[in-house]
N, C-alpha and C positions, 0 to 999 in steps of 0.2 A: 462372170464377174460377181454376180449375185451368189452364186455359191463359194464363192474365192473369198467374199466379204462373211459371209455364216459360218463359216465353219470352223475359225479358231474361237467365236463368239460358242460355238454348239458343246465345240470340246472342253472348253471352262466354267460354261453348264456342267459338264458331265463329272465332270472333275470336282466342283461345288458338292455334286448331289450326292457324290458319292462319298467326301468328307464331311457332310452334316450327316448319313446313313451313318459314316461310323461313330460321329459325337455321340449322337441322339442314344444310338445302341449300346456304348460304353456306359451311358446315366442309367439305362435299363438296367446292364449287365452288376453294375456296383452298386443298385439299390438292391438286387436279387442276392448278392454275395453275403450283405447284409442281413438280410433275413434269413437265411441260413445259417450263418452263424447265430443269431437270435435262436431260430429253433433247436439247434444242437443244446446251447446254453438253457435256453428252458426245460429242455424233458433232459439234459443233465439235471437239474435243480430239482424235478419230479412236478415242475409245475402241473404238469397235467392231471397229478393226482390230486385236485383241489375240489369244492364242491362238491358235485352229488358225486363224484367219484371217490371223495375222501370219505364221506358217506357208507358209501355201500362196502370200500375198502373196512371201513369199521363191523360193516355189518358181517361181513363174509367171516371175523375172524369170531363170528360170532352164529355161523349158520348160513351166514347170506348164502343164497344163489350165483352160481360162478361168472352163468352167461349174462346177472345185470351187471355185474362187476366187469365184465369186460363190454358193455353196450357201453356202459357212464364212461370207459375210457375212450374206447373207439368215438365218443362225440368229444372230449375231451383233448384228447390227440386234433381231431378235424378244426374245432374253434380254435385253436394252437395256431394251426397250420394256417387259416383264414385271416389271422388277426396279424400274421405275419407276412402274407400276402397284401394284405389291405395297406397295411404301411410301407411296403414295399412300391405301391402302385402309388402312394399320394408319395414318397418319395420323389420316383421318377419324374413323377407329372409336376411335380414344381420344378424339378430343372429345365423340363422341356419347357416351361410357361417361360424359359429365361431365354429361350433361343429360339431364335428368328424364324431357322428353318421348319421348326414343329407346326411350323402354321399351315403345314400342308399335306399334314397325316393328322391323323385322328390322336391328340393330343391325350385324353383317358384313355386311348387303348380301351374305349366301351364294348366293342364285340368281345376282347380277347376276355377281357373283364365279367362279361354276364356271366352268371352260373357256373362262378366260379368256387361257392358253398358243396354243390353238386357234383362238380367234378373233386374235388377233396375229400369228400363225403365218400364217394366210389372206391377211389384210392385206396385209404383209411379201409375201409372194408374190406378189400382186397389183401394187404395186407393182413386183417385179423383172420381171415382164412388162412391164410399163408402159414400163418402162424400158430393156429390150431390145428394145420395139418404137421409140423415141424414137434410140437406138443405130442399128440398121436403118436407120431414115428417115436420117438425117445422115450416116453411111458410103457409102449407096447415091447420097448427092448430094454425097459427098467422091467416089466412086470417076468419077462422069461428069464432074467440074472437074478431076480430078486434083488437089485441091486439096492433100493430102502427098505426102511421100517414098513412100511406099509405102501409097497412098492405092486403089491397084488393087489389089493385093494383101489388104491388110487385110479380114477376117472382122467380121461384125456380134459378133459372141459376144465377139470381146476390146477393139472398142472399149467394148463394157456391163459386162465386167470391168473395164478401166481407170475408166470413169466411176465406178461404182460406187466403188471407192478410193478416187478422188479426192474424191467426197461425203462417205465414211463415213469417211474416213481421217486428216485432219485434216494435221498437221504431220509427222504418219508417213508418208505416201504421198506428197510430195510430188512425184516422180519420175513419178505414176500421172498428172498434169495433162501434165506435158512429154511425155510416151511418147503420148498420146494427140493431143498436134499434132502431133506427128511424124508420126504417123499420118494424121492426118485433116486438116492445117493448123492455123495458130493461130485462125484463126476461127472455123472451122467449129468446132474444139475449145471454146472459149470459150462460142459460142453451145449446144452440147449441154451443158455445165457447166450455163447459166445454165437452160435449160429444165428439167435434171436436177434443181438444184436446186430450183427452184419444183415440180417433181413431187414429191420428198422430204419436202418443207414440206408440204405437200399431205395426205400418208397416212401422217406422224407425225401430225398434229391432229385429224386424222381416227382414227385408233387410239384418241387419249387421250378424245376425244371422245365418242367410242362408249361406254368402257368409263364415262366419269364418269356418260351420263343412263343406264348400266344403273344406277349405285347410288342416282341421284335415283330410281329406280322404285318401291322402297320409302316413299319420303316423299307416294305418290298418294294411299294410305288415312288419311294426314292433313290433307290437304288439305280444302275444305268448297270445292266447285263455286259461280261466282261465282253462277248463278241462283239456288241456297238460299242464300249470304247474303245478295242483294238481295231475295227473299221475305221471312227472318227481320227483315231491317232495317222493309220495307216494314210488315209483321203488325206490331211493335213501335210502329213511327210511329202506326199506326191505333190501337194500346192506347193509346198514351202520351194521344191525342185523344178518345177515350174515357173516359178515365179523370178529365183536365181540365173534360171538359163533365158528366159526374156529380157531380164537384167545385162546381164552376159550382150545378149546379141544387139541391144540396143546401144552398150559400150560399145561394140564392134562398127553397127554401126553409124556412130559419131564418130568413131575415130577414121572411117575411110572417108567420111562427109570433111572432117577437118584436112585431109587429104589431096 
């Protein structure tokens, strides 16, 4: 009886927990959609070429050193990616502050949250290798066509300085796409842009990605595993038949007692 009485109470617990797991994670998911587009819209715009990176862009067309020109972006790129994250997470967190059910997860998402500079940081690095080995590869098959002006000459390290600008830089670097066929031809250039770009695309979505299923982490302990809902439904169905057929028998018999 006692379990006759829990158990449609168990299943509409489970049923709750598992549509506030999906509320909760839908605020996370469309605060994170947003930032993404934020990031695509800023390093279109060249935000990231601002400050000491607009800086040392000035300096480079003037002698700078390639690898600080691409350190100022690589930090560049990362506080992008962090400031977009950052708003992302007080996004969500004020919708969860709007719902009942958040009061039973970790509402900042603080584990998912720490050292989240650090992990972007890596990323971002990760990518500028990536990307100065993709530089490499197209220089060293510029320099055996001779395919620019000074396509013999040219160093791996400032063709991945120009790309990079020319990714991250938008309407501000415009000069960093032509410097780099000059260099390299216009093909080969074009073709490292396009590559460059789809590597970019790549370990942005990848960053924001990361960081959104650490905050879905917290919505695990609200979740109910689909094998114990399909048990609790299943135990429910057999009450519900049980319950019917003592109904059943107790009709049967009153009516032989009326009899």
């Amino acid at each position: 009886a006692s379990l006759r009485s829990r158990l449609p109470a168990l299943a509409g617990a489970a049923a709750a927990q598992h549509a506030a797991a999906l509320r909760l994670a839908g605020r996370v998911e469309e605060a994170y959609e947003r930032a993404a587009e934020r990031v695509r819209r800023e390093v279109a715009a060249g935000e990231v070429l601002s400050g000491d990176a607009r800086a040392h862009w000035r300096d480079h067309g003037l002698g700078g050193r390639p690898d600080e020109l691409l350190d100022a972006l690589t930090h560049g790129l990362t506080s992008l990616l962090a400031c977009a994250v950052e708003e992302a997470d007080e996004r969500a967190a004020d919708a969860w502050r709007r719902d009942p059910a958040a009061a039973e997860v970790s509402l900042t998402s603080a584990a998912g949250a720490a050292g989240v500079g650090g992990r972007l940081g890596v990323l971002v690095r990760r990518w500028r290798r990536c990307l100065e080995e993709l530089a490499e590869e197209e220089t060293r098959e510029a320099r055996a066509g001779q395919a620019g002006e000074r396509a013999g000459s040219v160093e791996p390290e400032e063709s991945a300085a120009l790309l990079a600008t020319a990714l991250l830089g938008g309407r501000r670097a415009r000069t960093a796409g032509e410097n780099l066929a000059d260099l390299l031809g216009a093909q080969t250039a074009l073709r490292l842009c396009d590559r460059g770009g789809r590597l970019l695309a790549t370990y942005l979505e990848r960053a924001l990605d990361g960081e959104r299923e650490r905050r879905l982490a917290p919505l695990d302990q609200l979740t109910v595993p689909p094998d114990q809902q399909s048990e609790l439904i299943a135990a429910l169905s057999v009450m519900q038949r049980e319950k019917e057929r003592e109904e059943k028998e107790e009709e049967k018999g009153r009516g032989m007692g009326r009899g």
